[in-house]
N, C-alpha and C positions, 0 to 999 in steps of 0.2 A: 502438210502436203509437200513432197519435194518438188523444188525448183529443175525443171527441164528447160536445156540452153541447146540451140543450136549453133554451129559453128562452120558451116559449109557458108558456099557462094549466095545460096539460097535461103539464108538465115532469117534476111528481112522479110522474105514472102512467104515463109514458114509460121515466124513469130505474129505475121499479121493473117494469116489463114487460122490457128489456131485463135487467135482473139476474134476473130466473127464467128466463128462454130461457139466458143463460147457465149456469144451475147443470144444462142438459143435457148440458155439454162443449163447446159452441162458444162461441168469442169473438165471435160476432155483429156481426162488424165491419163487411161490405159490408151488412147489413140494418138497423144503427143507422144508417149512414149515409145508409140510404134514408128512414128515421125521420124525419131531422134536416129533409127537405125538404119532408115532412109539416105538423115542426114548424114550421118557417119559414113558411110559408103559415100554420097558425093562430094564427102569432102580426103580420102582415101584416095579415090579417083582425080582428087585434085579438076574436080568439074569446074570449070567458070563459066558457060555458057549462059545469056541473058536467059533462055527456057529450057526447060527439058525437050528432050532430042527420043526419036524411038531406040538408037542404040543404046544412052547412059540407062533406060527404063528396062529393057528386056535384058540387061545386063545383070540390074539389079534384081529382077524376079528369076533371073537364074542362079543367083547366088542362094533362092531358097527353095530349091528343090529338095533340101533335107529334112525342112519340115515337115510339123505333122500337117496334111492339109488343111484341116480348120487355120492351123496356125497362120500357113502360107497364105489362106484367102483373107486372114482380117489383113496381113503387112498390105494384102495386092488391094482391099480396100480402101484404104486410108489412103496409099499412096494413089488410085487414080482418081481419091476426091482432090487431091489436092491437085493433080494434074488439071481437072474441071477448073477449080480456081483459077488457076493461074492461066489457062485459056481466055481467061477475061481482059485481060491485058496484054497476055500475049501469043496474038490467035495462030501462031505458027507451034505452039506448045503442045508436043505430044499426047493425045491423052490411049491410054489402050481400050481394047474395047473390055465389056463387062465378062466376068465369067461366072456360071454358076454357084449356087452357094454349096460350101463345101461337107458332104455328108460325111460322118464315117462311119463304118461296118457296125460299129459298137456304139452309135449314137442310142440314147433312151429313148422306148418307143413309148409314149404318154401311156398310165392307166388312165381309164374312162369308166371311175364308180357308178354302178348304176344309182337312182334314187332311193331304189331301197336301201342297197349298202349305206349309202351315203347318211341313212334312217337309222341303223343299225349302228354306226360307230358312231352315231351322237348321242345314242341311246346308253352306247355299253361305258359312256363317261361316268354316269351314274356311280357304278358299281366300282370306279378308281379308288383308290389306300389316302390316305384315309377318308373313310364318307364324310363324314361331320366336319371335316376341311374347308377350306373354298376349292383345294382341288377340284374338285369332277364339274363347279360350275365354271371354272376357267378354262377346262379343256372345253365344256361341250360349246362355251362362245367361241376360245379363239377357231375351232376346228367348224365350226357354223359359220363365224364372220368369212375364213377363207373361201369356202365352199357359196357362199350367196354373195359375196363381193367382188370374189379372182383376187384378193391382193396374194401381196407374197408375203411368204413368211417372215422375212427378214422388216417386211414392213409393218408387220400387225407386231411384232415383237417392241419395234420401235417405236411404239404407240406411248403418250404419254396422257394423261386424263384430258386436259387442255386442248387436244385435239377432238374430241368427242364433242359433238354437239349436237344433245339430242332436241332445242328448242329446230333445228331446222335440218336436221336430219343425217348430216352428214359426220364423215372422219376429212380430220387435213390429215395428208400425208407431207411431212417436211420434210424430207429428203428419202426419193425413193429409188429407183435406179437410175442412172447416170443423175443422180444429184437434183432429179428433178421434183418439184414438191404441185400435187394437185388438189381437191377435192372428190371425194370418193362418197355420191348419193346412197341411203342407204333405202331399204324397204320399211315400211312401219314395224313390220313384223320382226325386221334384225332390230330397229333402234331401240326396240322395247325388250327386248332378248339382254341385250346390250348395256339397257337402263336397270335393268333386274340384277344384272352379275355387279355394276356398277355401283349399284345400294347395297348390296352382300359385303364388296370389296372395302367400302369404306366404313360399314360397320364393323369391320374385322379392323381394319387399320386406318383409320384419316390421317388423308394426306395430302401433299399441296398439288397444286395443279402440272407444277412440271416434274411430278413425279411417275414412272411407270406403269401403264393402264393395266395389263396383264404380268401377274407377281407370281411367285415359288412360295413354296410352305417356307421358304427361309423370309420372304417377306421383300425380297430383290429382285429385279427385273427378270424373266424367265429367259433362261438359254436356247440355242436353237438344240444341241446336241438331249436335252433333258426334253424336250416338245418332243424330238425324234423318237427317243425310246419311248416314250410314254403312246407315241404314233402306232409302235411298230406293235406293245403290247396288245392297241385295242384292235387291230388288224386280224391281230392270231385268235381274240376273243370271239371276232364276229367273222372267223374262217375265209378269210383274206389272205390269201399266202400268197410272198414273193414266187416269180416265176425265175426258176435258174439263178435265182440268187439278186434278180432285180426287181424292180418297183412292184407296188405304188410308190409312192413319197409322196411329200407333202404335198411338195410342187404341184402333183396332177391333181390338186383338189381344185386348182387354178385353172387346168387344162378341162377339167369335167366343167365347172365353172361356165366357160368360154362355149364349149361342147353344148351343152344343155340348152347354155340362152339363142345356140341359133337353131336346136330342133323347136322349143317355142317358138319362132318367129317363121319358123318351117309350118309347124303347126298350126299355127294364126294366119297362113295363105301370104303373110309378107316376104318381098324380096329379099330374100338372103345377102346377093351380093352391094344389091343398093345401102342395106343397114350392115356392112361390114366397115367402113370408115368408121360407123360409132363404135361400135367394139373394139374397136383398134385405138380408138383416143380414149375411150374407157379404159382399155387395158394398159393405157401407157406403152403402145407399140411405138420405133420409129416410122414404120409404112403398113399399109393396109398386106402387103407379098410376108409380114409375120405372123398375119392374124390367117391367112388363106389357111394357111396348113390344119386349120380346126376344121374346114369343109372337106 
């Protein structure tokens, strides 16, 4: 991991704002980095003032009006958490107000698999090269586990047997996004899915526990780019076509996922909004305003 140094006036309230946001579990590494550009400007500016001021702040968000918007909204985040910071000590310290989160034109609008489809490409694993493989039963778990869990791809890839535990039901995730590791419950019906492909897996090859739960006909951990194509083939099987050259993707198996469990809970007469903080700490959201957007 590289080492990020500050060098401005603000060095000490930087270096110690960045070690409480870590003591949440994340390594804060792409937001110190946003920090560092922060800091390079107030120290450019030759700033010494004991707080930030509204002029050094609006000076600095005008220096990125050339960004792409997203880009400009993460710098303008980071920079007025830390402004909140440093209000705690020094309550004359600017903070700016909030601004929308930044959409673009060309953002990806989620697919939402119906349940049939979703029937249909766990089906057409089956018929994957070679049959007599473990092929067709690796895709139809990992592409099952995503679809009944929400994880992400990059997390079910990262699976190693060790984390499987099907005496109480669940997967650990050791390190998911922003570095964070949880328990992830599963349903009888996945952990048994799971314990089948599981007994397949290790009659074909035994192996130790920190070895990779989901493997390639090469017998090594499976790639995201090979899960892709092998995605895109069962798409075309089971007459799924991209639209204009975009989605599905993996991803929205997470987003159907998410989508699904709160028409159940539509369905079941429960309050939507009331049971959205659990989905949101199930999905490993920072705040319940990421999980909204599935309503």
């Amino acid at each position: 991991m590289t080492t990020l140094t500050f060098c401005s006036s603000m060095a000490q309230r930087l270096e110690n704002f960045v070690a409480l946001r870590r003591l949440s579990g994340t390594d804060y590494q792409s937001q110190t980095r946003l920090l560092v550009y922060f800091d390079n400007f107030l120290a450019k500016e030759h700033f010494d003032e004991p707080c930030l001021n509204r002029e050094i702040v609006q000076c600095y968000l005008s220096t990125l009006s050339h960004l792409h918007p997203r880009t400009r909204y993460n710098r303008f985040s980071v920079v007025r958490q830390f402004c909140r910071y440093l209000s705690r000590f020094e309550p004359s310290c600017y903070t700016p107000d909030p601004i929308g989160s930044a959409k673009s034109e060309t953002s990806r609008i989620p697919y939402i698999f119906t349940k049939t489809q979703v029937q249909d490409l766990l089906a057409e694993t089956a018929n994957l090269q070679p049959q007599h493989s473990l092929s067709p039963h690796t895709y139809r778990t990992l592409f099952g586990l995503l679809y009944t869990t929400g994880l992400r791809i990059g997390e079910a890839l990262a699976l190693n047997i060790k984390d499987f535990y099907p005496q109480s039901t669940r997967l650990y995730i050791r390190e998911g996004k922003f570095h964070k590791s949880c328990w992830i419950p599963l349903s009888p019906s996945t952990c048994a899915i799971l314990q089948n492909y599981m007994h397949k897996r290790q009659n074909l090859m035994l192996s130790a526990d920190n070895a990779p739960l989901f493997i390639s006909l090469r017998r090594s951990r499976l790639h995201h780019s090979t899960v892709y194509q092998t995605f895109c083939v069962l798409l075309n099987k089971c007459g799924i076509h991209k639209s204009k050259g975009r989605g599905p993707r993996i991803h929205d198996l997470r987003h159907t996922f998410a989508v699904h469990r709160l028409l159940k809970w539509y369905d079941d007469g429960q309050d939507i909004n009331a049971r959205l903080p659990a989905l949101a700490t199930y999905m490993g959201h920072v705040g319940v305003n990421s999980t909204q957007i599935y309503i």
